[in-house]
N, C-alpha and C positions, 0 to 999 in steps of 0.2 A: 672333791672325789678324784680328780685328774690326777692330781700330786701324789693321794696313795697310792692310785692304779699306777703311774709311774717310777714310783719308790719298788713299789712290790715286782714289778717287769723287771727292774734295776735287778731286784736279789737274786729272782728267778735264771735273770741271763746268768750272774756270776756262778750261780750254783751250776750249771751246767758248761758254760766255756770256760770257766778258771781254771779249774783240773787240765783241761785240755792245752789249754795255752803255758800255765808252770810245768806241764808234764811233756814239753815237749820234746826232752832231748837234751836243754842244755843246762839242768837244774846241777848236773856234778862238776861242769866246769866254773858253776859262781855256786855255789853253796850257799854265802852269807845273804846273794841276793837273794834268790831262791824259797829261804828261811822269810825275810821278808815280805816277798810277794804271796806266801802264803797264811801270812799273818793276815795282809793288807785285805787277799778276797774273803776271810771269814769277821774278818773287820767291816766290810764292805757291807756284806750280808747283812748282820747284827745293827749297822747302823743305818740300814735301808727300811728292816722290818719297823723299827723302831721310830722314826721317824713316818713312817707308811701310819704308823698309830697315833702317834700325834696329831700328825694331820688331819685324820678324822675327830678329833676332839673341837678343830675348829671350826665349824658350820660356813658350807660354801658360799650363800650370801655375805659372809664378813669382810671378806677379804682375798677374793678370788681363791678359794681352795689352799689359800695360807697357813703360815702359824705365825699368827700376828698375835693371839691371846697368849703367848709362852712369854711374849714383851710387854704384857700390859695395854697391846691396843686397841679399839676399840672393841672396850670393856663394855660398853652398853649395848650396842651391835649384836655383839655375842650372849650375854646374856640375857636378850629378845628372841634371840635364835633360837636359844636353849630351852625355850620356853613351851616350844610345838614341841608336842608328843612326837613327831615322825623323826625328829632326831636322836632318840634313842636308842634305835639301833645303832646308828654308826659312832655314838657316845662309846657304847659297850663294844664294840670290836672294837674303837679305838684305844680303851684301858686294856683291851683283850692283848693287844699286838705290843703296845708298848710296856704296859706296868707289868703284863704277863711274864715276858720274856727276859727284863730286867732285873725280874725278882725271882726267877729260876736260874739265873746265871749266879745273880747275888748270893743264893740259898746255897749253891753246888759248889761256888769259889771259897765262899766260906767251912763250908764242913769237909770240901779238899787241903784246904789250906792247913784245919786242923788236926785232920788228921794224920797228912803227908809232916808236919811238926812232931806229932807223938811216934809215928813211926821212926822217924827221923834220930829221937831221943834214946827212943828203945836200940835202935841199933849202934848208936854210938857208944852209948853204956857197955852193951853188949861185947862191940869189939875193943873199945880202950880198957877194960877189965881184962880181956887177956895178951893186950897188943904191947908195946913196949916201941917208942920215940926213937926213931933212927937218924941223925942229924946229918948223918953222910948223905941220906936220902931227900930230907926235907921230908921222910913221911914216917906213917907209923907200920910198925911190922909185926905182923899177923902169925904166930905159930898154926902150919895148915898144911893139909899132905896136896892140896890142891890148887893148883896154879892159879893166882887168879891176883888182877889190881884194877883198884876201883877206888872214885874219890866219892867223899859225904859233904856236899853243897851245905848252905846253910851260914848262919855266924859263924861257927868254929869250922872253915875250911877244910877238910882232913884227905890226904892220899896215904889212901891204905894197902899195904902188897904183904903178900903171904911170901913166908920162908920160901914154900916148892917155888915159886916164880922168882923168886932172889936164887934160889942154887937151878932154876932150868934155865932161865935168860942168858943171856949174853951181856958184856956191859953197855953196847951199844941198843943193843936191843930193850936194857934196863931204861937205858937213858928215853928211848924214844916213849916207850909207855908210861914214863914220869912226866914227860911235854906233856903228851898227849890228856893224860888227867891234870895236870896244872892248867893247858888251857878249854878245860871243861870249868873249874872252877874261875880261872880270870873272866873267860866271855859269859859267865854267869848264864851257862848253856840250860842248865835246870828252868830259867823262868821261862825260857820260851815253850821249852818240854811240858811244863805245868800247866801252862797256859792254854797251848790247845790239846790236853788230857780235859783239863775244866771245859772248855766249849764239846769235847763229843758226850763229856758226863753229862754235860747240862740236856743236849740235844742229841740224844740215841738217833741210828737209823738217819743222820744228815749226811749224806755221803760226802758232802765239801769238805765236810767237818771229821769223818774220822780219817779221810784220806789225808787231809792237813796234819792230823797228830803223826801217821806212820810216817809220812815225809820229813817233819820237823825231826822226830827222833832220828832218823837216818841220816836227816844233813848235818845235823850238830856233830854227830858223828864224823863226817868228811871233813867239819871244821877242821877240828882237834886235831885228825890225822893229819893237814893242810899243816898245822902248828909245828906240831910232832915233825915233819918234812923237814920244816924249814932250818931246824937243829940238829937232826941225826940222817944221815943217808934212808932215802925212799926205801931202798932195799932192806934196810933194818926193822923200819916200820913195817912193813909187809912180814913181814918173817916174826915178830914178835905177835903182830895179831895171829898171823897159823898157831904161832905155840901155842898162845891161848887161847886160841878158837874153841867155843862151846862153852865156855864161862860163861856165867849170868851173874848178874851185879846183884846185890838186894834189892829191892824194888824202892827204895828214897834213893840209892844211889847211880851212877855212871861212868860205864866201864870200857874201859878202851875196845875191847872182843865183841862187847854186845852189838849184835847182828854181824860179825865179820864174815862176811859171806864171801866169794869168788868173786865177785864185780869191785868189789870194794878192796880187796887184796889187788885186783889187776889195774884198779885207776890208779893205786898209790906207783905199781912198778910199768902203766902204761901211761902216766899222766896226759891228760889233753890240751891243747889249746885254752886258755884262758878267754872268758869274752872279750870281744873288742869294745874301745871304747863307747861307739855307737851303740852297739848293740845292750851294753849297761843302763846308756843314756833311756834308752826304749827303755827298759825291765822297770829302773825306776820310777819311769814318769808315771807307767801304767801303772804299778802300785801306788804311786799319791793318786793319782786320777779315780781310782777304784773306791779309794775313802771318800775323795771331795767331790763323787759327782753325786751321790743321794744328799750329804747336804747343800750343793748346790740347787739339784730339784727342789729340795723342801724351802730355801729360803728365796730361791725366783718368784712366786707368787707374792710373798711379803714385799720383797724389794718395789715391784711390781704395782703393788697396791700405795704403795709410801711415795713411789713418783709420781702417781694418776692422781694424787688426792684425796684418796678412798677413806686409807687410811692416816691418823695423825697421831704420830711416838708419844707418848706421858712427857712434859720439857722442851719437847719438840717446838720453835717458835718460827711459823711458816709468816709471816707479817712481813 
């Protein structure tokens, strides 16, 4: 029971200081960390509760509040243990916490996956039926009275630009919003986007969890434009998202405008300080620390039990 109570204190803190500590300021000057560190604390979470449930499966007499039955060990122990009625409660919260949550993530990533796929379909059909292959561009061109470029993720790669944004752009301004979607489709910015879409679908009302989706959509965004930077003048880039400003992409796709808000036009033409090396050093550590401390909690008991004696591995030859 100590190991759940401390798996579950692990989730509770992250859900409450993680927002606070990724949101503190310097999430626009590293981006890619950023995107990372907010992978790592709904990573953190998911594999805290879930191990928090395991652990209850294994009966505290076994093995100090371990999961030594997940390895095969003692197998008789536990299933002596299991044998008292008083252990079925914490049996059933523990399939409650573990198999619950793994099979609502499981159910939600699947039926997102298929049908962000048929969407996906639908609108590629849609637009290569009236688009036509631009080779000057590397994309395909959309007849449309309305400004607008956006690429379609996926196997067939596609950056798609409507005529109005071919005759309103600039050719610098052309160039920069073609980076910009070329590196949406290289940094394969969609899986992170999908990724935690699927965690707030799974888990409504998680606030770690929807606040992770609005940040990840917005930072991939600062990627690209980061991208977009580094081949056409800042000033180009800012001036192509205004033009397009208030476009919307279709919803399986990612479009340079979407969200171009005043903060994000002024970071391109104010850019900041970049993190210092130390300060990177931090960001990352805490992000792997965030995943490997629940399963450090969960497997310190077993380790625990396996030096004392307690317990002995299937193979294991102590002689």
């Amino acid at each position: 029971m100590t190991t759940t109570v401390a798996l579950l204190a692990f989730a509770a803190a992250l859900v409450v200081l993680a927002p606070r500590a990724i949101g503190a300021g310097w999430t626009d000057r590293s981006p890619r960390l950023a995107v990372a560190a907010w992978q790592a604390a709904s990573a953190g979470v998911l594999v805290s509760v879930v191990l928090a449930g395991l652990a209850l499966l294994v009966p505290a007499g076994a093995v100090a509040d371990g999961l030594a039955s997940i390895l095969d060990a003692c197998a008789a122990t536990i299933a002596a243990v299991y044998g008292s009625p008083g252990q079925l409660a914490a049996v059933l919260a523990g399939v409650l916490l573990s198999g619950g949550v793994l099979l609502r993530l499981s159910w939600v990533a699947v039926r997102t996956r298929l049908r962000d796929q048929r969407e996906r379909r639908r609108l590629r059909a849609t637009i290569l039926a009236g688009a036509r292959p631009e080779q000057s561009l590397g994309a395909v061109l959309l007849d449309s009275d309305h400004a607008a470029a956006f690429c379609l993720p996926g196997r067939l790669r596609t950056v798609v630009v409507t005529t109005a944004a071919l005759h309103t752009l600039s050719a610098d301004e052309l160039a920069a919003v073609l980076a910009h979607e070329r590196a949406h489709l290289r940094g394969r910015h969609h899986l992170a986007v999908g990724a935690a879409r699927i965690l707030d679908r799974a888990f409504p009302g998680m606030p770690l969890f929807s606040r992770s989706r609005a940040e990840i959509e917005r930072l991939v965004e600062l990627l690209a434009d980061d991208a977009a930077a580094r081949r056409v003048n800042r000033v180009e880039v800012a001036s192509a998202l205004v033009t397009l400003a208030g476009m919307r992409a279709p919803a399986p796709a990612l479009a340079a405008a979407q969200g171009a808000g005043v903060l994000r036009v002024a970071r391109l033409l104010r850019p900041a300080a970049p993190l210092g090396a130390a300060q990177r050093m931090v960001a990352a550590t805490s992000a792997v620390l965030v995943v490997a401390g629940p399963v450090a909690l969960a497997t310190w008991p077993l380790v625990s039990a396996v030096s004392s004696g307690l317990c002995v591995l299937p193979g294991a030859d102590w002689s």
